[in-house]
C-alpha positions in Angstrom: -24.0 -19.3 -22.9 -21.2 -17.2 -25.1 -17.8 -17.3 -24.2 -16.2 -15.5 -20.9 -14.6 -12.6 -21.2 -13.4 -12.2 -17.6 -12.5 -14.8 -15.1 -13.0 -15.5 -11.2 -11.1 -18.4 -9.9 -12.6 -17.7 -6.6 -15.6 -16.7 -4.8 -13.6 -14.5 -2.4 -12.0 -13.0 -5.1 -12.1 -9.1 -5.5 -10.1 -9.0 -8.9 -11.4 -11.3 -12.2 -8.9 -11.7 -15.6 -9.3 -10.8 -18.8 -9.3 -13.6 -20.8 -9.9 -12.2 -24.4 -8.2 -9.5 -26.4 -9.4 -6.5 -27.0 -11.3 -5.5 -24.5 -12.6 -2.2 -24.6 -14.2 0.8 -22.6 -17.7 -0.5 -21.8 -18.6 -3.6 -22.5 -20.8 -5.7 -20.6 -18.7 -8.6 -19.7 -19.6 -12.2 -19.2 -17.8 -13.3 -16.2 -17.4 -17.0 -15.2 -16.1 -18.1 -11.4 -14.1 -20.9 -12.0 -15.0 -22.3 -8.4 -18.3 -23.4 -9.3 -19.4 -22.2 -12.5 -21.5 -19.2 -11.6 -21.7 -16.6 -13.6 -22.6 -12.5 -13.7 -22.2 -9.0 -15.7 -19.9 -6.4 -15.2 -19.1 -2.9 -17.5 -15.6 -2.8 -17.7 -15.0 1.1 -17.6 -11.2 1.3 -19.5 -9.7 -0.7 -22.5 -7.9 -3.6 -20.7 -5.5 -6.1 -22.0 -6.2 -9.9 -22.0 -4.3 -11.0 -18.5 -4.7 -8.0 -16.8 -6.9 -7.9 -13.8 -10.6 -6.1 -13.3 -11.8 -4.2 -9.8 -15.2 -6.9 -9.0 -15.5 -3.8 -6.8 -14.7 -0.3 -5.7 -10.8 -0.5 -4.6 -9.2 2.1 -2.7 -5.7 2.6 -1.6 -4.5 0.0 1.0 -7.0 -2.6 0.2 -5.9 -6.1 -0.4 -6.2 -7.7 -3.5 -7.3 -11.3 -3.6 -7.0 -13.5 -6.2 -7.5 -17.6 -5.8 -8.9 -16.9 -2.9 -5.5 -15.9 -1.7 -4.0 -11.9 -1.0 -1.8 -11.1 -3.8 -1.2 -7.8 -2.9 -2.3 -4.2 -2.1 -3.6 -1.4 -3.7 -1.2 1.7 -4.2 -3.9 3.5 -6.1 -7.8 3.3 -6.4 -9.5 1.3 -9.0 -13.4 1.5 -9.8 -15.7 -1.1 -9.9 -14.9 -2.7 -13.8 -11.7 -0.9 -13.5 -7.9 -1.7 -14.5 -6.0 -3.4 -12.0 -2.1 -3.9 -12.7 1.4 -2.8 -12.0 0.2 0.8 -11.5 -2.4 0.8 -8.6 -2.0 -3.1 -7.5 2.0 -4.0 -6.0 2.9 -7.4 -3.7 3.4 -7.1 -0.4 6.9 -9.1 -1.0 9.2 -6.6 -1.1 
């Protein structure tokens, strides 16, 4: 198996990370869930940075984001399936 370009540290996660730079516009992604070593393909559908996180699934406004298998935060904009998720459609629901 090549090397991950996106993690999943849970199965109940809806959000993975880019762990390599570069990423670009559609590519076909390795992803890896950390929980128990599974793996499966996603197109990543905008140039993301390495850290950043990547819709599993179609987000809409007001969904929760769940990462660790914990909520992180809500969506304050819509993301696509393989699509950005950051500081501009993703806030916590701290404050």
């Amino acid at each position: 198996m090549s090397a991950p370009q996106l993690l999943v540290h849970d199965k109940a996660d809806n959000v993975g990370v880019v762990v390599v730079e570069g990423l670009t516009a559609g590519t076909d992604m390795l992803c890896v869930v950390t929980e128990d070593n599974s793996d499966f393909r996603l197109t990543v559908t905008a140039d993301i940075p390495i850290g950043h996180k990547v819709a599993l699934g179609d987000l809409a406004q007001g969904d929760t984001v769940i990462k660790y298998g914990e909520d992180i935060g809500k969506m304050v904009g819509p993301a696509e399936k393989g699509g950005h998720v950051h500081t501009h459609n993703c806030k916590t629901k701290r404050w």
